[in-house]
N, C-alpha and C positions, 0 to 999 in steps of 0.2 A: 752773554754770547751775542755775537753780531750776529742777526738773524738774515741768512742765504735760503733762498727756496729752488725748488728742483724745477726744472723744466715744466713739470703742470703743476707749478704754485706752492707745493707743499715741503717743509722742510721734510732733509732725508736725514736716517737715521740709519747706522748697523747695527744691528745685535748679533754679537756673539756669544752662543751656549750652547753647551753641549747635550744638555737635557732638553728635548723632545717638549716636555709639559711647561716648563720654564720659559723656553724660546717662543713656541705658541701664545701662551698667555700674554708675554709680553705686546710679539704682533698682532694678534690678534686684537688686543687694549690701543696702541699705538695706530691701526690702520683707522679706525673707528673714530678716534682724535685726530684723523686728516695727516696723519703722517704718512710719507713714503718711508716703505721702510724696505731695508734688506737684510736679509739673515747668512749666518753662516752656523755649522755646527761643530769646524773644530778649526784646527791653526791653519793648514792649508785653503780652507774654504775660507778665512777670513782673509788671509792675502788674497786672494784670487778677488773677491769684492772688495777689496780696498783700490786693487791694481784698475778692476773695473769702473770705481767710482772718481777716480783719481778729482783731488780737487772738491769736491763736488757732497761731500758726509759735513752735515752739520753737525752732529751728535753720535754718539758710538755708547753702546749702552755694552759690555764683557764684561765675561766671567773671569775671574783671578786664573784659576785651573782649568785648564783645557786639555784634551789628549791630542796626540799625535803631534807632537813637539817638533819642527824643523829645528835642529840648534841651527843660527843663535835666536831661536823663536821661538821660546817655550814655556811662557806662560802670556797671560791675559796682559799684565803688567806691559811685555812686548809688545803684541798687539797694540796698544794704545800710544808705546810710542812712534808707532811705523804710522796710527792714525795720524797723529798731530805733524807728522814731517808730509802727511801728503794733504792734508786740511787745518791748518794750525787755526782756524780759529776755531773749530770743533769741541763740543761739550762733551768730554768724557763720565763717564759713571763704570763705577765696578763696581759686581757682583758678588758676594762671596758667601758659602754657607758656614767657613769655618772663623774662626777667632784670628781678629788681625791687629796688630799694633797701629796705633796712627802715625807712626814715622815710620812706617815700612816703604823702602825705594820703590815697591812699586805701584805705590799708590799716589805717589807724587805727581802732585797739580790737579787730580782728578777727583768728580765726587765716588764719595762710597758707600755703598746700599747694601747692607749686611739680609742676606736671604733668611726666613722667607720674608717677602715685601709684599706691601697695596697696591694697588690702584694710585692712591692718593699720595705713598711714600716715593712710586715711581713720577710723577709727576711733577713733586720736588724737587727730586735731583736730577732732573730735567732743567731744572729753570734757572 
């Protein structure tokens, strides 16, 4: 990943999750490592921070499964490709707690972090 840094120095990062303990952990891990980070907790909240970031997301760390589905926006898969049309050179990673094939379309070009994760797994698939 060509590494872009946000206006005070720090790459940005989204996270999208829908769970509360998850979404924290992550930020709260991530702000600590000097990242700017932004969150969201379901589909809409992630467009609204993408629209807001435009350009500008180095990294988008989502959840596979999200609620509140705009079609045609209705999983995490989505999300990542509305990321990379508005920050294409951006590190994706997906989350997931359930059992996934590695040719599933929507995990294509992206890493993937099967829940639950480290510290250390998440900074992996990060890099």
């Amino acid at each position: 990943m060509e590494e872009k840094v946000s206006k005070d120095g720090r790459l940005k990062v989204l996270i999208v999750e829908d769970c509360d303990v998850v979404r924290n952990f992550i930020s709260a891990y991530l702000s600590a490592e000097n990242y700017h980070v932004v969150t969201a907790e379901n589909i809409p909240g992630a467009l609204q921070a993408i629209q807001d970031n435009n350009g500008t997301i180095d990294a988008a760390i989502i959840d596979l499964v999200l609620p509140k589905a705009l079609p045609p926006v209705i999983n995490g898969g989505d999300i990542a490709k509305i990321v990379r049309e508005s920050s294409p050179r951006a590190k994706i990673v997906l989350t997931t707690g359930f059992p996934i094939n590695d040719d599933d379309p929507r995990i294509q070009g992206a890493a993937l972090l099967p829940k639950p994760f480290t510290p250390k797994d998440l900074r992996t698939a990060l890099q």
